[in-house]
N, C-alpha and C positions, 0 to 999 in steps of 0.2 A: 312293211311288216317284218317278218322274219327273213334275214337274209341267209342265202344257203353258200354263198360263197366267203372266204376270211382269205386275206392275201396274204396273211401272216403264216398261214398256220403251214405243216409238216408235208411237202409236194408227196408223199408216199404214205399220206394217213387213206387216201381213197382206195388206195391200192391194199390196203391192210384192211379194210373195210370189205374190200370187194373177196377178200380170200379169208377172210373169216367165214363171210357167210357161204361159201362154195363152201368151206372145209368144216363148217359147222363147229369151231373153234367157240368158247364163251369167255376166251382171256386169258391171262395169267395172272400171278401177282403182280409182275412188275409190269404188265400191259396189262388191267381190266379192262372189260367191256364196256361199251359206252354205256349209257344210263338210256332205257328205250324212251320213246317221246312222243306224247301226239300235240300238235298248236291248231288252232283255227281260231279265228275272228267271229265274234256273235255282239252286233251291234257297235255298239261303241268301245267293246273291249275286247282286246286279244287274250287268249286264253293258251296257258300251257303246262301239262300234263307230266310228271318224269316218274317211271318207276323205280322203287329206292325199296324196294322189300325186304325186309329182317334191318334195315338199319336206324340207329337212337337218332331220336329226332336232335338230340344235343350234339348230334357230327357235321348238321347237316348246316353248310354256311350259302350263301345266297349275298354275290357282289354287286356292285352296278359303279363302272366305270364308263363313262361318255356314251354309247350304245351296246355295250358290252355286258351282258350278263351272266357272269360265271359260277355256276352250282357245283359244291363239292360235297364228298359225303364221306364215311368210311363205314366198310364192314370190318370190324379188327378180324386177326386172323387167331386160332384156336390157341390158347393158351396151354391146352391139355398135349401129351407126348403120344396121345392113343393111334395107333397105328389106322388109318382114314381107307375104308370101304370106298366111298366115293365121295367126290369132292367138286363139286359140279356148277356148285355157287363161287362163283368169285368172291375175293376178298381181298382187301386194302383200299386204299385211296379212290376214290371215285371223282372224276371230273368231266366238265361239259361246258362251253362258251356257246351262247348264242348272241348274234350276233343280230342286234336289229335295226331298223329302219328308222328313220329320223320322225315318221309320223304317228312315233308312239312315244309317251311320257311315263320317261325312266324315275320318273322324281317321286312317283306315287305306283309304286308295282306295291301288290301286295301278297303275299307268300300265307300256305299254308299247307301242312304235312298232317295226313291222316288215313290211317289202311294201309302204309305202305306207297301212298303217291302222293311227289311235294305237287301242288299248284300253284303257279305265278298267274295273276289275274294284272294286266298293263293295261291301262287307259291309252284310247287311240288320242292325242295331242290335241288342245283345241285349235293350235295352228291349222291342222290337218284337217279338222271337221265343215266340211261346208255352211257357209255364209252366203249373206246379200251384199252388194257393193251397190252404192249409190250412185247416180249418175246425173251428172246435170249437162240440160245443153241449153236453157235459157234460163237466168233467174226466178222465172216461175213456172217452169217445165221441169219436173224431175223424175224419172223411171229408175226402178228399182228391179235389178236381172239378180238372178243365181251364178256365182262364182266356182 
């Protein structure tokens, strides 16, 4: 399914994770906040949830490279000079990799954004979905087990 580990990625993104949320930080420009997430499996399909609130659905790209699935978004930042009371939503570039499992099929994910939250809907692989295998032990004896 979803893997929580990337060997690729930043050895001090946990670390900035883990002190955000002590410090109750929500980003900067040039470091926003991750995009929140919920995933679970229901059946035959995994399902996944991002919240992307106040941003045009025209920002919002949705990649798939080998198990790799990268979602980007942006909230532009205020065009206006008006001096900012508070400013508490993040703004700029939005990203997030997830990073998945080989028994789901990257080839048919289907994406859709409304309310505020994109959903990825991925088919578990038919590789992956259990089967019968055939068994013969005499030419006219054959038992059929679950795989």
């Amino acid at each position: 399914m979803l893997m929580r580990t990337d060997p690729f990625r930043d050895p001090f993104r946990d670390l900035d994770r883990v002190a955000q949320l002590a410090l109750g930080t929500s980003g900067t420009l040039a470091r926003p906040s991750a995009m929140p997430m919920d995933a679970w499996r229901d059946g035959d399909t995994f399902h996944v949830e991002l919240d992307l609130p106040g941003v045009d659905p025209q920002s919002i790209d949705v990649d798939v490279e080998r198990n790799v699935v990268t979602v980007k978004a942006e909230r532009p930042t205020r065009a206006s000079d008006a001096d900012l009371i508070a400013a508490e939503r993040p703004r700029g570039v939005f990203s997030r990799q997830l990073v998945l499992g080989d028994s789901l099929d990257t080839e048919h994910i289907r994406a859709s954004y409304d309310a505020g939250v994109l959903r990825l809907a991925i088919p578990v692989a038919e590789r992956a979905k259990p089967r019968k295998i055939e068994i013969s032990h005499d030419a006219d004896d054959r038992k059929t087990i679950t795989a």
